[in-house]
KEPA-222145 format. One record per residue (C-alpha): x, y, z. Coordinates in pm, whole numbers, plus 50000, padded with zeros to 5 digits. Example, Ala and Ser with C-alpha at 12.3 -4.5 7.8 and 13.67 -1.06 7.14 Angstrom:
2
512304955050780;513674989450714;
! end
This chain:
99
500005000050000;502455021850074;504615018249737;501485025049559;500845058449763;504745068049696;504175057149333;500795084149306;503025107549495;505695111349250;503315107048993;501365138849131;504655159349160;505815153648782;501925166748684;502105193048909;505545207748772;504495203848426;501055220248489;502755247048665;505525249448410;502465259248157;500405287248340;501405319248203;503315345048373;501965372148590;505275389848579;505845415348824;508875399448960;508985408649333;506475440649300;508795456349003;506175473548793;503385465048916;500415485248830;496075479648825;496695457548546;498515434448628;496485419148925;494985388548916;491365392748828;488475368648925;488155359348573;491505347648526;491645327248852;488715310648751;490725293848487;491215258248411;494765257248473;494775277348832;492105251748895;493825216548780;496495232248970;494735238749302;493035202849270;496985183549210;498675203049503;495555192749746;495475157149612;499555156749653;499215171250009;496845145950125;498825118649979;502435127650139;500015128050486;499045094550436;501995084150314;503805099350659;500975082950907;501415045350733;504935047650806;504375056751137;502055029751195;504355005951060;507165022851310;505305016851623;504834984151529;508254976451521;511344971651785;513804993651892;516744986651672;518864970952004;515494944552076;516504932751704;519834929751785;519534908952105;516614887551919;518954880851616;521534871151877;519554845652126;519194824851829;522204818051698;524194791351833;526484800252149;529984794752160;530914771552472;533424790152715;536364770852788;537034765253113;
! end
């Protein structure tokens, strides 16, 4: 399950680059000419790119939070890493001690 989550994951992050990659520019870079024009109106927020956009980041969101709280199940689950070490241990074969 969680191969196929990290698998959608990356997926989602390649679409949302690209998508990204394609809106058009606002310009303005850091406030530099910026005038009454150049904000964003309702009409161009409303289109399908900003929206596509909006939809990919919230679906990748969601999956990197699931993809963080199965690991964490799967981590309290498991032993401390010096438990594994004396388990691994008490079943090998013991070497006698001379005497």
């Amino acid at each position: 399950m969680e191969s196929l989550l990290i698998f959608v994951n990356i997926a989602l992050a390649i679409i949302l680059v690209i998508v990204i990659l394609l809106q058009r520019s606002e310009g303005g870079a850091l406030g530099l000419g910026v005038s009454q024009d150049n904000f964003t109106s309702a009409r161009s927020m409303g289109t399908f790119l900003t929206k596509f956009t909006s939809i990919v980041a919230a679906l990748f969101i969601i999956c990197s939070i699931a993809i963080v709280s199965i690991s964490r199940d799967e981590l309290r689950e498991t032993q401390s890493v010096l438990e594994k070490e004396e388990e691994e241990n008490s079943n090998l074969p013991q070497i006698p001690q001379s005497k």
